[in-house]
Each structure stands twice: as C-alpha cells, then as structure tokens.
C-alpha positions in Angstrom: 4.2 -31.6 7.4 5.4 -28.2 7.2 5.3 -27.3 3.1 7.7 -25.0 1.2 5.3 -22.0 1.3 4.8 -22.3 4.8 8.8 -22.8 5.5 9.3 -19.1 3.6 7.0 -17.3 4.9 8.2 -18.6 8.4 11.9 -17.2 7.5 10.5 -14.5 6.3 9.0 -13.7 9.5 11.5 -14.3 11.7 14.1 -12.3 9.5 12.1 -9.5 9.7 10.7 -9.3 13.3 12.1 -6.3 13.7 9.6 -4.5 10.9 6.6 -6.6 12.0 4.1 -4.8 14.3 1.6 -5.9 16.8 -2.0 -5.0 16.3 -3.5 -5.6 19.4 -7.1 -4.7 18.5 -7.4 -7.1 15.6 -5.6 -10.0 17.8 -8.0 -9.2 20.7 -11.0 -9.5 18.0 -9.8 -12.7 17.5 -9.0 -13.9 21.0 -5.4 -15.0 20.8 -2.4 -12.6 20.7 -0.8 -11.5 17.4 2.3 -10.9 17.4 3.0 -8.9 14.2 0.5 -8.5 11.1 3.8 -9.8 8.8 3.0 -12.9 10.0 -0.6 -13.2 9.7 -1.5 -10.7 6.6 -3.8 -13.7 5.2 -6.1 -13.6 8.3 -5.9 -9.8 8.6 -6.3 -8.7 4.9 -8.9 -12.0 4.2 -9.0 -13.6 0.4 -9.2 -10.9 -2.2 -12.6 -11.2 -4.6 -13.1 -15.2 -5.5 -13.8 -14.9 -9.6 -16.9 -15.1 -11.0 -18.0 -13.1 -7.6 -20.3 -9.8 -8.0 -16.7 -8.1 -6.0 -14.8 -9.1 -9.0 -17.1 -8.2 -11.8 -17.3 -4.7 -10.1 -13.4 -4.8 -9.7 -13.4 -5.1 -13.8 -16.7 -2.8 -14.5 -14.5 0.3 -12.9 -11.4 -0.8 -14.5 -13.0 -0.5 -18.3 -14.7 2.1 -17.1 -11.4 4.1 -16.5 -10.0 2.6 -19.4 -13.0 3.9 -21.6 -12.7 7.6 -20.1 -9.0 7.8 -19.0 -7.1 10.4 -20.8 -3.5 11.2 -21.8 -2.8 13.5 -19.3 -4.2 11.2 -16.4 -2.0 8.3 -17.8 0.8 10.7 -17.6 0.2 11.7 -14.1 -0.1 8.0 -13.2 3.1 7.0 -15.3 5.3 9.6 -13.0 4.4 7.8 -10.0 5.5 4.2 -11.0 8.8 4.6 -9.0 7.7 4.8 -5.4 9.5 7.3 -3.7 8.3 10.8 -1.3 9.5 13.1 -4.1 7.2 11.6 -6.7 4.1 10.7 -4.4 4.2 13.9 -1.9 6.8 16.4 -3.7 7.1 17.8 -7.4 5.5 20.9 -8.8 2.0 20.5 -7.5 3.4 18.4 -4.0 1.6 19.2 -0.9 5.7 18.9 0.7 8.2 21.9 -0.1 11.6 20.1 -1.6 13.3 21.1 1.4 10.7 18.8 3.5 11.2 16.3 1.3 15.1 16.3 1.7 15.0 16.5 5.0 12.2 13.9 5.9 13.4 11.6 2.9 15.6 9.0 5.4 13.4 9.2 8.4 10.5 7.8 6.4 12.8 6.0 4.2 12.6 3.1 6.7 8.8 3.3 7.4 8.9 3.0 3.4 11.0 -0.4 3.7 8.6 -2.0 6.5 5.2 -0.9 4.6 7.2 -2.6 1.1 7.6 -5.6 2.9 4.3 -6.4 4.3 3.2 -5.5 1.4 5.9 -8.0 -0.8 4.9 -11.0 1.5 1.0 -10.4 1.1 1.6 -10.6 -3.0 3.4 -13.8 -2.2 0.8 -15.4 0.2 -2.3 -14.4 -2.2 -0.7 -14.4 -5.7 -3.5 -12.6 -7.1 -2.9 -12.0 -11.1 -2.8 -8.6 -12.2 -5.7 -7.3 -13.9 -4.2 -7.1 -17.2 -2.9 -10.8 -17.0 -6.9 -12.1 -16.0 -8.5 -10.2 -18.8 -6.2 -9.3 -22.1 -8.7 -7.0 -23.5 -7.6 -4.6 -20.0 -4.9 -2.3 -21.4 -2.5 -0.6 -18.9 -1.6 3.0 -19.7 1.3 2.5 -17.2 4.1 0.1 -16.6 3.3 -3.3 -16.1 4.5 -5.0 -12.9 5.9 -8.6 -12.7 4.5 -8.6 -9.3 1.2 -10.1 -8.0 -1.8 -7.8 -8.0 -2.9 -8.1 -3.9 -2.1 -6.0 -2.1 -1.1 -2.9 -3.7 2.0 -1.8 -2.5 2.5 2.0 -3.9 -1.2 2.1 -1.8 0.4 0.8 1.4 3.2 2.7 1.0 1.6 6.4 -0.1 -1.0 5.8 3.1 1.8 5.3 5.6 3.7 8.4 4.2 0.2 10.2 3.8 -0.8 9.7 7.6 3.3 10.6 9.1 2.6 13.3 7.5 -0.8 14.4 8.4 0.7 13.7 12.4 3.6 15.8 11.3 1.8 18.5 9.5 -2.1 18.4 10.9 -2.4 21.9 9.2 -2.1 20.3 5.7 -3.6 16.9 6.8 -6.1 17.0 4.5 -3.9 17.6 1.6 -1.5 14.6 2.4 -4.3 12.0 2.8 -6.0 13.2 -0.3 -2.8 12.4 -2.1 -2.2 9.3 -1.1 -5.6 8.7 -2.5 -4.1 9.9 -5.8 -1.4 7.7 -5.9 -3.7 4.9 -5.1 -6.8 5.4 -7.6 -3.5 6.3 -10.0 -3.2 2.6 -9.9 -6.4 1.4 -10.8 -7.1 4.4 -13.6 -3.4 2.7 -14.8 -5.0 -0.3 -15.7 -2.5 -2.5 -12.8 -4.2 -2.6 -10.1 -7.6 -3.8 -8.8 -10.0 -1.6 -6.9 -10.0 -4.5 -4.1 -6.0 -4.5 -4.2 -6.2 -0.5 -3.2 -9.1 -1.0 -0.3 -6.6 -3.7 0.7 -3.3 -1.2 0.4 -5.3 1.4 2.6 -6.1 -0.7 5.3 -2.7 -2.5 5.4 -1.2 0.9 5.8 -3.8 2.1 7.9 -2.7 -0.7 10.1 1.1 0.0 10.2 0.6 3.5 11.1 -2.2 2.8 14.0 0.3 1.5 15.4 3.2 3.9 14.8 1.3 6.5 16.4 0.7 4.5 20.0 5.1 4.7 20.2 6.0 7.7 22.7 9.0 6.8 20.9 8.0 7.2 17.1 6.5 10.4 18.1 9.0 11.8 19.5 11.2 11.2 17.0 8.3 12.5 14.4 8.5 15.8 16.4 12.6 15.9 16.0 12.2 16.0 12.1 
C-alpha cells in the first residue's frame, strides 16, 4: 500500500515533469530506463553519512575545524550569499560577471535556477537529514540558520548549474565561474549549515542537471542567443 510519502513525492513528480531530466548514463548503469533524476534522487544521490560512521565524524571534524579558524570577514562573505540569486553568487564587486551580464542573463537562468531548487527541495524531503547545528548544539552557525533539511545543499546545486552555463557561455573565464561556485559551496560548510557530504552531494546533483543541459541542440542554442 502506497504510503503518504510515497503519494507526494509521486505528485510531485508528475507536477513537475516538465523540470525533470533524463540521465541516461546513470539509468543505463543500472539497466532500466530513468526517466528524470526528480523522481529517483534517493537512488542517484544514495543515503547521506549513517551516524556514528567515520563519513560523519569527518563531516563534524571539518565543521569545528572551520568554526575554530573562521573569521569575521569570512562569516561576512558567507552571510551575503544566504539569498540565492546570480547577483550575489556570480556578480558584486569582486563577481567574475559584469552587472550588465548579470541583467541580461538574470531570466534565462532564472528558470534553470527554479529546476536545480527543486530537485534539490524534493531530495531534503526524501532524506530529511538534520542540519548540522540541530545534530550537535555545541556547532555554532555564523550565518542564517535554515528551517530546511541539511541533504542536499541547494545554494550548491544551484551555484554549480549557474557556474557550469556559464563556463559553456564564457569558456575564456571558465575557470573563474567554477571556482566560485565552489565558494558559494564551502561558504556553506565554513557557515556552520551545511555538511561537507551535503555540498559533494549539491555538486554532483548539479553536475547532473547541466550534463544534460549541454546534450540539448536546443539549450545551446539558446545559450548562444544570450
């Protein structure tokens, strides 16, 4: 008997099939057709760390470790980045984009942005991993705290997917977009919200989405329009 869970995330699918993606080398791995990773983010993303497991202790050991060594400036950095958005991940002062790129890219990657979120928004549901902060009271964010679950991170997911558009829009400053997004993700964990697992998790969620982005004629020929 189908339970509630199950029920939702089956809505959930099927209201979004639009924003779901095939990824047809992880479903040929697994010898049966996928037929969008929205819809099976448990089996492509697999459990985060089980507690009391040597991936978990290591999760903590780096987050203390941040905590111990962090400094004001760094939380700051981290603190402007809590609303996800392209002018505070990839624009700004020190932004690898020019604010005219980011107002004119802005609603083009707007809805990669929404599908990204919502992968992201049903894997949190599926797992319900605890934040860091709510497993262990003596971690102190330096950031906002989220009422969200922990796996996976979304401002990960979503920074990779914007990092690698633009690294296929901009290959001369490639480098400087996925180094970035890397930013935005350790940002997280150095914020005290986020695991190190959730990020690894983020990355290849987004890596994911944008794998297949790139096999569209389509998508890229839009991407060439901007």
């Amino acid at each position: 008997m189908t339970n509630v869970k199950s029920r939702t995330l089956i809505i959930v699918c099927l209201f979004f099939t639009g924003l779901s993606f095939n990824l047809t080398t992880h479903a040929q791995d697994h010898g049966h057709h996928h037929h969008g990773v929205l819809c099976h983010l448990k089996e492509f993303l697999g459990p985060y760390p089980a507690k009391g497991s040597a991936e978990e202790t290591n999760d903590f050991a780096v987050l203390f470790h941040l905590q111990e060594h962090r400094t004001p400036e760094q939380c700051a950095d981290a603190a402007k980045e809590v609303k996800v958005s392209l002018k505070n991940f990839f624009g700004g002062e020190d932004g690898p984009l020019t604010p005219a790129e980011v107002k004119r890219l802005n609603f083009f990657l707007f809805y990669h942005f929404l599908k990204a979120g919502i992968h992201s928004t049903v894997g949190k549901q599926i797992f319900k991993r605890p934040r860091p902060y709510d497993n262990n009271p003596a971690l102190v964010p330096c950031i906002k705290k989220s009422d969200s679950y922990a796996y996976t991170s979304g401002h990960t997911t979503v920074a990779r997917v914007y990092a690698r558009i633009l690294a296929k829009k901009f290959p001369e400053r490639a480098a400087l977009f996925m180094q970035r997004g890397d930013e935005v993700a350790m940002n997280r964990i150095l914020g005290g919200v986020h695991h190190p697992s959730d990020i690894v998790a983020g990355q290849k969620l987004g890596d994911a989405l944008t794998h297949h982005l790139f096999s569209s004629p389509q998508f890229l020929k839009e991407l060439e329009k901007q």
